[in-house]
C-alpha positions as CSV (number, residue, x, y, z in Angstrom):
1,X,0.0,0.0,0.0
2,X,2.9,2.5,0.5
3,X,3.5,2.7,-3.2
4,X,0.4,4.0,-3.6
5,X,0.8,7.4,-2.3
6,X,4.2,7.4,-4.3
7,X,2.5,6.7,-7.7
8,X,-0.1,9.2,-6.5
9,X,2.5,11.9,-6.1
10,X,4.1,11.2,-8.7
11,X,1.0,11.8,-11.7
12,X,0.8,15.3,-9.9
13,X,4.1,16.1,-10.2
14,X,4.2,14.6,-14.1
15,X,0.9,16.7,-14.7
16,X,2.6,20.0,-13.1
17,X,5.3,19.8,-15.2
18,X,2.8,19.4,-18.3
19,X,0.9,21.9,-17.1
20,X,4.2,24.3,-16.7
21,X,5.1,23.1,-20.3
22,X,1.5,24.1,-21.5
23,X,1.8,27.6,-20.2
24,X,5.6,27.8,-21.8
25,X,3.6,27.1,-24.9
26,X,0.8,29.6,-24.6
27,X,3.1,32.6,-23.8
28,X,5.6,31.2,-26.7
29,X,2.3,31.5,-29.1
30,X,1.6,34.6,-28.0
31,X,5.2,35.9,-28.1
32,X,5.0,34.8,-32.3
33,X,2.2,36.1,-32.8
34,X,3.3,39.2,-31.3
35,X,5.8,39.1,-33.6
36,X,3.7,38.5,-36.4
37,X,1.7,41.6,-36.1
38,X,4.7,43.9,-35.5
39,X,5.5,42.6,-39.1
40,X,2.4,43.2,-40.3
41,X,2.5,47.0,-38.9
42,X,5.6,47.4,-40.5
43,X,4.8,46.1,-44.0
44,X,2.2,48.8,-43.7
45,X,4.9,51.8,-42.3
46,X,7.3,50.4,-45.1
47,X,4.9,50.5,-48.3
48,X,3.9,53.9,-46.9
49,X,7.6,54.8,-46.8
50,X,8.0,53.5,-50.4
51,X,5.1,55.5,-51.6
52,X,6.3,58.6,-50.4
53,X,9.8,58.8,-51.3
54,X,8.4,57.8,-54.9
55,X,6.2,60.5,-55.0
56,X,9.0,63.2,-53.8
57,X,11.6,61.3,-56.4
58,X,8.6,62.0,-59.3
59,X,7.7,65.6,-58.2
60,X,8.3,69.1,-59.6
61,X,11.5,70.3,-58.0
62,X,11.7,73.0,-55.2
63,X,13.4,75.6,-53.5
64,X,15.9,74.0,-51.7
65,X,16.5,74.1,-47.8
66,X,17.4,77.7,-47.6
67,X,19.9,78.7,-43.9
68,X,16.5,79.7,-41.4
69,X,15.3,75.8,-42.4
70,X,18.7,74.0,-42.1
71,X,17.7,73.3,-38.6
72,X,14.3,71.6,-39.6
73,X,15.5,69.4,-42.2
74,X,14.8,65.6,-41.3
75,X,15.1,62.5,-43.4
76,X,11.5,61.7,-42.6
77,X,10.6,64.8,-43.6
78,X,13.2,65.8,-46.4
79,X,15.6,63.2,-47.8
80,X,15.0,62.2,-51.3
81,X,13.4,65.5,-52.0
82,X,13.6,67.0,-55.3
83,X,15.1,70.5,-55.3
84,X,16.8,73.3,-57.9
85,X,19.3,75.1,-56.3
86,X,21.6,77.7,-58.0
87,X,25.0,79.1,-57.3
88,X,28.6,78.6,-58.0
89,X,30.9,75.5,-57.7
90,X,34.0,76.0,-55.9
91,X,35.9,73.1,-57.9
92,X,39.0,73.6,-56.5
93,X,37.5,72.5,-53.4
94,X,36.0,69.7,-54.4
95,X,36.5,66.2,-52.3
96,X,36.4,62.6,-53.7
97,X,34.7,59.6,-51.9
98,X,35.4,56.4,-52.8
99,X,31.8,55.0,-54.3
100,X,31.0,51.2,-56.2
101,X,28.7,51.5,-58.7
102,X,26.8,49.7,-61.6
103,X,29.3,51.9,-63.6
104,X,32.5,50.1,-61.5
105,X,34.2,51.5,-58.7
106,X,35.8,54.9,-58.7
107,X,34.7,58.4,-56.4
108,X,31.5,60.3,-56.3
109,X,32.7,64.1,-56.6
110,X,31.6,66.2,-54.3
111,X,31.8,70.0,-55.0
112,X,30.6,73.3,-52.7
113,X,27.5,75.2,-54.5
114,X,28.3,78.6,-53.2
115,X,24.8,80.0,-53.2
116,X,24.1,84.3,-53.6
117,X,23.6,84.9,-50.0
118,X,27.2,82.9,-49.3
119,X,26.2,79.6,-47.9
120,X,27.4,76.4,-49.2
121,X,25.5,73.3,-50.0
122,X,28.2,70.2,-50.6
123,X,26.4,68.6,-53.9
124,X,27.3,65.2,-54.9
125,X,28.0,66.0,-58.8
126,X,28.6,62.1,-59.7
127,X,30.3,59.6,-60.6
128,X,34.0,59.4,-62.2
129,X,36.0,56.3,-62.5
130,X,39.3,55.6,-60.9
131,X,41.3,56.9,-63.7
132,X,39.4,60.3,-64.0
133,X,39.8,60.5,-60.2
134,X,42.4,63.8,-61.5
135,X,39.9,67.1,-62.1
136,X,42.8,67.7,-64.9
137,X,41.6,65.0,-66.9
138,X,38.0,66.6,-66.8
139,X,38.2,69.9,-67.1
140,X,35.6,70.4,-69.1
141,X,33.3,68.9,-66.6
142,X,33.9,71.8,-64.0
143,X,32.0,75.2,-65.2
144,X,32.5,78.3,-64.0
145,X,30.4,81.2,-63.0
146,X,26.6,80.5,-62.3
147,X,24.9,77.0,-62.4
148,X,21.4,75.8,-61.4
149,X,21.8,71.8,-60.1
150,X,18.6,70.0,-60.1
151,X,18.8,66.6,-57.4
152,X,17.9,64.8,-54.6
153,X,18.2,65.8,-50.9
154,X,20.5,63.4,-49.1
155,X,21.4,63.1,-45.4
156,X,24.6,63.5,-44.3
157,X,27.0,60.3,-43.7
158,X,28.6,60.4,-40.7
159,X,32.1,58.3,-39.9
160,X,32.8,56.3,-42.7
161,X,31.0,53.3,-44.4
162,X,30.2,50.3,-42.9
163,X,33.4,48.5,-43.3
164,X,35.9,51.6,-43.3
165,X,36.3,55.1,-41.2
166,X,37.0,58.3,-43.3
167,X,40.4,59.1,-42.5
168,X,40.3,63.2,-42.6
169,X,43.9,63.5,-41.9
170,X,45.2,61.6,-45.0
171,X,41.8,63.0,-47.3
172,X,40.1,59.7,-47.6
173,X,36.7,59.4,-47.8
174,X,34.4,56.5,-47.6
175,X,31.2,58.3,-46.7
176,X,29.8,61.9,-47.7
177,X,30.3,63.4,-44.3
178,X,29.0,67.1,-44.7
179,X,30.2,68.4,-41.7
180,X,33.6,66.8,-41.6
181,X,34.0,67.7,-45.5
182,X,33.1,71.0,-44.8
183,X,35.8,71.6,-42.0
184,X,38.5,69.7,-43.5
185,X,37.7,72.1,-47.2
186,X,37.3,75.8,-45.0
187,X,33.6,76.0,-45.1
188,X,32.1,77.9,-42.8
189,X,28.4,78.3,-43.4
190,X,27.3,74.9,-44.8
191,X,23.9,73.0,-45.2
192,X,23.4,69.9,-43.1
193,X,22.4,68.0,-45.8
194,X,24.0,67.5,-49.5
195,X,22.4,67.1,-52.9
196,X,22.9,64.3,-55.0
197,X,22.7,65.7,-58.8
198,X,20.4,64.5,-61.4
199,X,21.3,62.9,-65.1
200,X,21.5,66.3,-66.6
201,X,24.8,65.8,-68.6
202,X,28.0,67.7,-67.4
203,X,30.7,68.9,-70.0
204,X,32.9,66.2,-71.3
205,X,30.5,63.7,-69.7
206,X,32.1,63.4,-66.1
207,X,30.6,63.5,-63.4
208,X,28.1,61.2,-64.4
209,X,25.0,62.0,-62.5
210,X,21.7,60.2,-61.7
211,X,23.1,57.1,-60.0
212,X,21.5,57.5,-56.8
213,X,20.0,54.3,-55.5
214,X,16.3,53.7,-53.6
215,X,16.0,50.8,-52.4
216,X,14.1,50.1,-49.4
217,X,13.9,46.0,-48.7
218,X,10.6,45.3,-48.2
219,X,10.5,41.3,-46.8
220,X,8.0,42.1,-43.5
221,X,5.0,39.9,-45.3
222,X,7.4,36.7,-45.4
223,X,8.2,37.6,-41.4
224,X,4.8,38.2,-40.6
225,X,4.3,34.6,-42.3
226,X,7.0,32.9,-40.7
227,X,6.2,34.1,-37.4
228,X,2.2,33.4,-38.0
229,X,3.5,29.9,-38.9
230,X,5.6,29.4,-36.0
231,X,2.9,30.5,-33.9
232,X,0.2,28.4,-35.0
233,X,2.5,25.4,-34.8
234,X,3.3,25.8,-31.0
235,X,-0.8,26.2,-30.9
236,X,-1.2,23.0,-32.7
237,X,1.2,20.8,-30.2
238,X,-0.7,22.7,-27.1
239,X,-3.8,21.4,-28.4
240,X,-2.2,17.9,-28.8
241,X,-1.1,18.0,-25.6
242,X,-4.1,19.3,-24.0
243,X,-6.1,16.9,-25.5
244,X,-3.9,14.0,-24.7
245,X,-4.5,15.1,-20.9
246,X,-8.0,15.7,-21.0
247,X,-8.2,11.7,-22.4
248,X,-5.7,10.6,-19.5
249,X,-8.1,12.5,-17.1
250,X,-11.1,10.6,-18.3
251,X,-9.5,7.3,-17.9
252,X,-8.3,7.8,-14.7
């Protein structure tokens, strides 16, 4: 007769566990399909993101962020805006940043737009490859006196790139830094932002503009999927399991 009260104890202490496993289960569940709608939201915040920076890419160019709005600009709010601007390039103070693109590797050229009032906006003029990296073998490609620069408003890069640090001392750039360009060229009064130029053709055909990339990865549906998934397979085994005990139960 002892054993009885042993076996007895023993089936509660197998069902707590099960029933400690069961709850595991539930708050697993819910955790995925927690997940599963924050994928959801943001498949929604990312096709609205999409949507808007097409429409700015596609719109009529404006004024662009003149020195009372520098403080406002935002990428939420600005980047990717198309704007005209018009001023004077100060080629000789133009700075190179190393750039890869569907034309090959080689710099994007970034040159100051002295604008009438005697601000600067850095404005990414394009691409030129590694051999035209010399503004001697392109003259033709800087013009001087008054130009008007239609493009793309771009936030500022700080650092370096992912996989390398601008080094300012030695004039190596891997990233279009405004405010480090700016001190390292003499600028004083600069925009926050830059300007990535548009196709229009330059003299001689360098810098080629136009090559800005807008890509956004959208891949939240397949997440929401894969965590709906999950979650209704941890749902699936609860059931099993809870079914399984309610037959023990019965039998008992």
């Amino acid at each position: 007769m002892s054993g009885v009260p042993s076996e007895q104890a023993e089936r509660r202490h197998s069902r707590a566990k099960r029933a400690l496993f069961c709850v595991c289960l539930a708050l697993l569940a819910a955790a995925l399909f927690g997940l599963g709608t924050w994928q959801v939201q943001r498949l929604g915040w990312k096709r609205d993101l999409i949507a808007r920076i097409d429409q700015r890419v596609h719109a009529a160019p404006v004024r662009a962020p003149a020195r009372a709005e520098w403080d406002k600009v935002n990428a939420a709010d600005d980047e990717y805006r198309r704007v005209a601007v018009a001023g004077t390039l100060a080629n000789d103070k133009e700075t190179l940043v190393y750039a890869s693109t569907a034309l090959g590797p080689g710099y994007w050229v970034m040159t100051p737009l002295t604008l009438a009032d005697g601000t600067d906006i850095l404005i990414n003029r394009g691409f030129v490859p590694i051999e035209r990296r010399d503004p001697a073998t392109r003259r033709e490609g800087q013009p001087a006196g008054s130009v008007e620069i239609t493009g793309l408003v771009r936030m500022t890069e700080p650092k370096g790139s992912l996989l390398q640090s601008n080094d300012v001392a030695a004039d190596r750039w891997y990233s279009r830094d405004v405010a480090a360009i700016a001190q390292k060229r003499g600028l004083d009064a600069v925009a926050p932002y830059f300007i990535d130029a548009d196709a229009t053709a330059n003299p001689g055909g360098l810098p080629v503009g136009g090559l800005t990339v807008i890509h956004f990865p959208n891949n939240h549906l397949v997440y929401a999927i894969t965590w709906y998934g999950l979650a209704a397979m941890v749902l699936a085994l609860l059931v099993f399991i809870l079914r399984g005990e309610s037959g023990t139960g019965s039998r008992e």
